[in-house]
Every structure is written in structure tokens, then in C-alpha cells.
N, C-alpha and C positions, 0 to 999 in steps of 0.2 A: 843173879837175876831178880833175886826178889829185893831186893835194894834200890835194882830200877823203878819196880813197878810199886815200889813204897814210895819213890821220888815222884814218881806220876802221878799221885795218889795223894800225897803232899802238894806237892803241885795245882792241881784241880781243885784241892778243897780250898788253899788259899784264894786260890782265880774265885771260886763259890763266893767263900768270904768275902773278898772286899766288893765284886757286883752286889751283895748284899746290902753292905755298909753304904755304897754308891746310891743305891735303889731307896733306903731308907733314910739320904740326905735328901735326894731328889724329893719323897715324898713332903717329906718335913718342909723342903721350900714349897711346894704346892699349897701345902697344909696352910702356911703362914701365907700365901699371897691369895687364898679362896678367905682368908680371914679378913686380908684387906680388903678384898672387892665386896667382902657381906658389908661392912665396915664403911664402905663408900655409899654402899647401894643404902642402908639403911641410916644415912646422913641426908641423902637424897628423898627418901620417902618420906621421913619424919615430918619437913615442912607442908608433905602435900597432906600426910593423915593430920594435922593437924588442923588445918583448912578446910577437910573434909564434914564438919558438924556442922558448918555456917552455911556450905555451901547444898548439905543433903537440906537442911530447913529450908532454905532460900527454893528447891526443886518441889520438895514440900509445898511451901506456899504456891506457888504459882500453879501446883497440881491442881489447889484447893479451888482458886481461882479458875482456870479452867474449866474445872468440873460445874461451879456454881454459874459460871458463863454460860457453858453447853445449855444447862438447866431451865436457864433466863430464857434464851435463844428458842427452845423446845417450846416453853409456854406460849414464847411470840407467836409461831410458826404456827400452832394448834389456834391462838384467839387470831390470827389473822383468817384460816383455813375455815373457820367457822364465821367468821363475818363475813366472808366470799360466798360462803353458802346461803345467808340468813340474805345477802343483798340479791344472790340468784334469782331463789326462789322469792323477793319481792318483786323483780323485777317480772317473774313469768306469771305472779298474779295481778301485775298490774297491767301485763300485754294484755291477760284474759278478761281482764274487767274492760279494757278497750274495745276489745275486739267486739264483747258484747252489747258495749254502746254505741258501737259504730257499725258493725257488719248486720246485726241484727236487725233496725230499721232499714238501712242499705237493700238487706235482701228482700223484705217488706215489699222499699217502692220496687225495688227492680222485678217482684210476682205482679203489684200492681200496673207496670206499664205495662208488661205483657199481657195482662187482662186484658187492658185498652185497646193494645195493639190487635188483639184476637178480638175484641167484639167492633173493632174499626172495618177490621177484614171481612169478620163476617157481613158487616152491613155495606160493604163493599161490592161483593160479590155479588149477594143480595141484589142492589140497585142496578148491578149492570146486566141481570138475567141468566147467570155465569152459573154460580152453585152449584149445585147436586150435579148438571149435566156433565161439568166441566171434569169433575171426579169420575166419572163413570167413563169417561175416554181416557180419562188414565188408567185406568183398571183395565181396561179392553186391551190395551196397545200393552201391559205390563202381561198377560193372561196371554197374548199371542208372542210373545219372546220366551214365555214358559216349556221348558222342551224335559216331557217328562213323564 
């Protein structure tokens, strides 16, 4: 019986064996085709790092440009914002200087016609015998609507 179980035992260790030997061909082709493909892959990137210096300079400059544009643009924006303000405020001291040499007399004659008109009135009144009586019946009629 123990001749069996040395044959079983023999047996197993070879089956051990050669899965082993199997396991470490397999790896070895892995090994060699992860060789190829670094091998392709880095056939492949070479031309692109290669290309890469010209083309970070090139992202470079056009940064630079950018920036110096933006820059330009910012100064525009401000000497424009301030001519808009400097034209404003001429335009609202030139309304006021208007307004001063126009409304000013304007208001003038328009106190003086109503002077005229009030001392027309009064010698109006005057002439037709009306005056003081004429007020005093207003007052009367205003004094009897008074409820109070």
C-alpha cells in the first residue's frame, strides 16, 4: 500500500511539475509580448515627444500674446470709460450753463408779465367799481358754506 500512495505522490508531484514549467513558459511569452507592445508604444511616442519642444514654445508664445492683448484691450476699455465720463460730465455743464442763459431771463420776463397782468387787473377792477366789494361777497358766500 505504500507503494501506491508513493505512486500517487510521484504522480502529483510531476502533474505539480510540469503545470509549473507550463506556467513559467506562459509567463515568459507574456513577458516577451508586454516587451513588444512597451517597444511599439514607445516607437509611437518618440515622434510625438519629439515635436513636443516646438510645439510647447509655439503654446508659449501665443500665451505671451494673449496676455499682452488682454493688457492692450484693459488700457482701451479704461481710456475709453474715462473719455465717456470726461464727455458726460461736459455735456451736463454745458446743459447747466444753458439752462442758465436761457431759463434765467425766461423766468425774469415770465415774473414780469405777471406783474403787468396783476397791475392790468388791478386797474381793471378799479375802473369798473368792482374791487374790494367784489372780494367781500366772496368771503360772505365762502363764511356761509363754513360748517363748524
Amino acid at each position: 500500500m505504500t507503494d501506491v500512495f508513493l505512486g500517487i505522490i510521484a504522480i502529483a508531484v510531476l502533474t505539480m511539475a510540469v503545470i509549473q514549467v507550463a506556467a513559467a513558459i506562459f509567463a515568459a511569452r507574456a513577458a516577451r509580448q508586454m516587451g513588444d507592445v512597451v517597444s511599439r508604444f514607445e516607437s509611437t511616442v518618440q515622434p510625438i515627444l519629439a515635436n513636443l519642444p516646438p510645439i510647447l514654445a509655439n503654446l508659449q508664445a501665443v500665451s505671451a500674446d494673449a496676455a499682452r492683448a488682454s493688457a492692450a484691450a484693459t488700457t482701451q476699455v479704461e481710456r475709453a470709460g474715462q473719455l465717456l465720463h470726461d464727455l458726460a460730465s461736459r455735456v451736463d455743464q454745458t446743459v447747466m450753463a444753458v439752462q442758465e442763459s436761457i431759463l434765467r431771463p425766461a423766468r425774469r420776463g415770465i415774473a414780469f408779465l405777471h406783474s403787468v397782468q396783476a397791475i392790468l387787473g388791478a386797474f381793471r377792477s378799479v375802473a369798473s367799481g368792482r374791487g374790494k366789494h367784489q372780494r367781500s361777497v366772496a368771503v360772505d358766500e365762502e363764511d356761509a358754506l363754513f360748517i363748524g
